[in-house]
Structure formats: structure tokens, C-alpha cells
Residue, then its C-alpha position, 0 to 999 in steps of 0.5 A: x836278750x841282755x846283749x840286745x838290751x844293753x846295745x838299745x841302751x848304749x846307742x840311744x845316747x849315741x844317737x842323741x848325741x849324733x842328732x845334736x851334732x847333725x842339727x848345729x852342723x847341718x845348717x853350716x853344712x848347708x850353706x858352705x855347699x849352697x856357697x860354692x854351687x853359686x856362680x864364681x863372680x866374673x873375672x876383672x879386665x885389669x888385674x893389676x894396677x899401680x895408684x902413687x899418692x902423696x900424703x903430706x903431714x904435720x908432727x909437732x910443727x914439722x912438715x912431712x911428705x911420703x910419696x909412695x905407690x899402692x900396688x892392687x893385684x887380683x887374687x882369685x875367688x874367695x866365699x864365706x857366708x856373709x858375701x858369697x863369692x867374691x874376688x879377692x883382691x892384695x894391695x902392699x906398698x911398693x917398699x913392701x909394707x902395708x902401711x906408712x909409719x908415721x909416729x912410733x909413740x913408745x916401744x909398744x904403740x905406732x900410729x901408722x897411715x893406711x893407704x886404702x883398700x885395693x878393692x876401692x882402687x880397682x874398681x871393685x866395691x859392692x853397690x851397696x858399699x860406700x867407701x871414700x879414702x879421707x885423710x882422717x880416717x885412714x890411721x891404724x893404732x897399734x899396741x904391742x903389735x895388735x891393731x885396735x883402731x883402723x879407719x875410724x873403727x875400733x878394734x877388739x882384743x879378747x872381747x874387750x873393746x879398746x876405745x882410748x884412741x882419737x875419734x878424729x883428726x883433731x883428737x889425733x893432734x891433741x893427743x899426738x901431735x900430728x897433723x893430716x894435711x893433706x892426700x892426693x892420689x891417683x883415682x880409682x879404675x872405674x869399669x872393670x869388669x865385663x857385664x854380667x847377662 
């Protein structure tokens, strides 16, 4: 009898402690599962594809071209809770980088130019997103190796919000000197995918 008292005793917290991880996780668990019973997205027509642009730029009154290509490739599927699935797209210059160095400030921050998403380029962005690469807002900040501004949108480290950068081209000439002139590249593929029924 004593036995049988102590298990009651020593499961109810077991239990207890069981029905709180059941609740926090079930709802997770759910959606993970109602995720990746959805339908895979289709697949795109073209699943590479090469876009050259030319960026021409001022730093303290010197002009500057880059002349470079974009490189887009399909990547496969990909979920998360917000979207769903969703295809998953890679974009890297063809120097192999992701990005264009344009200033190194100090040796902790670097401004670079970025040439846009691959998404956009192949053809590939939701309804509902609206995405049109600009001159101005396509700088990326880094400090120390951490990114804290990308197309106009500042980044957080440790929950703290960075906001000493520009909010515009000519916050980025004040402060830095550099002039975006002018961006010119190859458009988008429209109508990549097949029709859904």
C-alpha cells in the first residue's frame, strides 16, 4: 500500500510536467506536420540563370563601375511556419562572393552593395510581395562582421537594435561620401512556372 502511495505521489508531478510539455509542443508539433503534408510548390521551368548589371558609383568625388553578374539557381523545397513550402532559390556573384565591396571605413565596418534577391530575379516573388531593386537601398553595414543594415532595414544584434547608419542615399553621402549613380541590370524572367490546376 505504501509502494502503491508513493508511485500516485511521485507520477502526478511526472504527469503534470508531461501535460505542460504536451501543451507548449503540441501546437508546433501540429503545424510542422500540417506543413509537410501541403503540396510541394511547383517546380520552376528555368532553374538557372545568369542577370549582368553594372553599378556605377561616386567615393569622394571619384567615379567607379563594377560590372558583374548575378548567378540564380534553384535549390529545392523548403517550409517553415510562416510560408509553408516554398522553393528555394541561391544567388552568388560570379567572383564567388554575395556581395560588392564598395567602402571599408575602418577595419571593423565595410559598406557593401547587394545585387538583389534571386527570387525577384527568376521570376519567383509571392503576390503579395513587392520587391524592386533600387540603387539606394540595396547597401548592406557591417561591423565586426555582423550585418546591422541590409535594403533599408535595420538589423538586430542581442536584441538591441542598431540604428546609427543612413536611412537614405544622401544620409550615405554625408556620412560616407559615396554616391549611388546609377543601376543597370538585366530584368527579371517573368513566367517561370507552370500553371497550377
Amino acid at each position: 500500500m505504501k509502494v502503491k502511495k508513493t508511485l500516485l505521489l511521485l507520477s502526478i508531478p511526472l504527469l503534470l510536467a508531461f501535460a505542460i510539455i504536451v501543451y507548449i509542443a503540441l501546437p508546433w508539433l501540429l503545424i510542422i506536420i500540417g506543413t509537410q503534408l501541403e503540396p510541394n510548390p511547383p517546380r520552376p521551368e528555368i532553374t538557372y540563370g545568369k542577370f549582368p548589371f553594372r553599378l556605377e558609383y561616386e567615393i569622394n568625388g571619384q567615379r567607379k563601375v563594377i560590372q558583374d553578374t548575378l548567378i540564380c539557381e534553384y535549390d529545392g523545397i523548403g517550409s517553415n511556419e510562416g510560408q509553408g513550402k516554398y522553393r528555394k532559390w541561391k544567388d552568388l556573384l560570379a567572383g564567388g562572393d554575395r556581395e560588392l565591396p564598395l567602402l571599408e571605413v575602418n577595419g571593423r565596418t565595410e559598406i557593401s552593395y547587394y545585387p538583389g534577391i534571386a527570387e525577384y530575379y527568376m521570376g519567383d516573388l509571392d503576390r503579395t510581395e513587392e520587391y524592386q531593386q533600387t540603387v539606394s537601398d540595396s547597401i548592406i553595414i557591417e561591423q565586426g562582421g555582423i550585418i546591422i543594415k541590409k535594403d533599408g532595414r535595420v538589423f538586430e544584434n542581442d536584441g538591441k537594435t542598431i540604428n546609427t547608419q543612413f536611412s537614405n542615399s544622401n544620409e550615405l553621402l554625408d556620412k560616407y561620401h559615396i554616391k549611388l549613380i546609377s543601376w543597370d541590370s538585366t530584368p527579371p524572367i517573368k513566367g517561370n512556372f507552370p500553371e497550377t490546376k
